[in-house]
C-alpha positions, 0 to 999 in steps of 0.5 A, spaced: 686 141 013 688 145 020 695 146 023 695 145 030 700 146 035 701 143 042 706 146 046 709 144 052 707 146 058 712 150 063 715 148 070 715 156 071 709 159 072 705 165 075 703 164 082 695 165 082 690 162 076 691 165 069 688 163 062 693 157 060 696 162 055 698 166 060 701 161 066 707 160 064 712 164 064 719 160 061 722 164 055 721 156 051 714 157 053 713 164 051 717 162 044 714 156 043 707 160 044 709 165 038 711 161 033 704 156 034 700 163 034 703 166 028 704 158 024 698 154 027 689 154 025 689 153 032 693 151 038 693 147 044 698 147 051 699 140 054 699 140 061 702 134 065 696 136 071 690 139 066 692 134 060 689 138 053 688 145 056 686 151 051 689 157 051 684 162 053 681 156 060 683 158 067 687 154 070 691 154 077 698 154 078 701 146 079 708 143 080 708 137 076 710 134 070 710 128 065 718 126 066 716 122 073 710 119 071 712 113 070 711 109 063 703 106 065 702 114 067 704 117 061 700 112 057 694 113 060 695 121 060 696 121 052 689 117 052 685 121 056 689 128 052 686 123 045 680 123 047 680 131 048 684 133 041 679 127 037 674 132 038 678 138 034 682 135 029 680 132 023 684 127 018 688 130 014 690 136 019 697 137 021 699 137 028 706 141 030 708 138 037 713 143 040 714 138 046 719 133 049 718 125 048 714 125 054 708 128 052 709 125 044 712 118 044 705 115 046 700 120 043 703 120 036 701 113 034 694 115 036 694 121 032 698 118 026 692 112 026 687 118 025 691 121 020 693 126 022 700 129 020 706 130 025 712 135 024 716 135 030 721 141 027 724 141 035 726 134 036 733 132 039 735 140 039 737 141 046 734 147 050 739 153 047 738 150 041 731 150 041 731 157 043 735 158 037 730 155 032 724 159 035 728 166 035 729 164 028 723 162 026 719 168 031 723 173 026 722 170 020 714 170 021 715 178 023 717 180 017 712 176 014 707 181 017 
């Protein structure tokens, strides 16, 4: 069994192309990207524009996010990031969503089908509080190292 995580992209972003790990630069991104490196097999970035992003693809920068696409858009979006994420997990793996309704509330129905595990550790905390449970969780695995 894998453990996954997908991490939300960011609206705040470096000005040139940079590997996706890289390209956003918001303290939640740069948190988010920590825990899923210390906790997870493997992870992934979801991207309103790119869809399923590896962390180490090139992409250009964008303005664009999920939260004004509407309900048919962001349907379409979660199938097209399925197909991709189908082809690196397996029945039985863990998928951690650090990411807001919009980019999970069609894909883990899909996922859940498939017979993948979902924790959302995240789900209802507001903005401070997620920096929290992140600072939180980031110590914790640090001194576990």
């Amino acid at each position: 069994m894998d453990v996954i995580g997908l991490v939300q992209c960011g609206a705040q972003k470096k000005a040139t192309a940079a590997p996706a790990k890289d390209l956003y630069n918001s303290s939640l991104f740069k948190k988010s990207k920590s825990f899923v490196e210390s906790k997870c097999d493997k992870w992934f970035i979801l991207s309103a524009k790119y869809g399923l992003l590896l962390p180490e693809q090139v992409v250009e920068p964008y303005n664009e996010t999920l939260k004004s696409y509407s309900v048919k858009e962001r349907a379409i979006w979660a199938e097209s990031v399925f197909e991709d994420i189908s082809k690196h997990i397996n029945s039985g793996d863990k998928i951690i969503f650090l990411a807001g309704n919009c980019y999970r509330q069609f894909l883990i129905p899909k996922l859940q089908a498939m017979g993948i595990q979902i924790e959302v550790p995240m789900k209802g905390l507001r903005i401070g509080e997620q920096l929290h449970y992140l600072d939180v969780q980031n110590q914790r695995n640090n001194y576990g190292k």
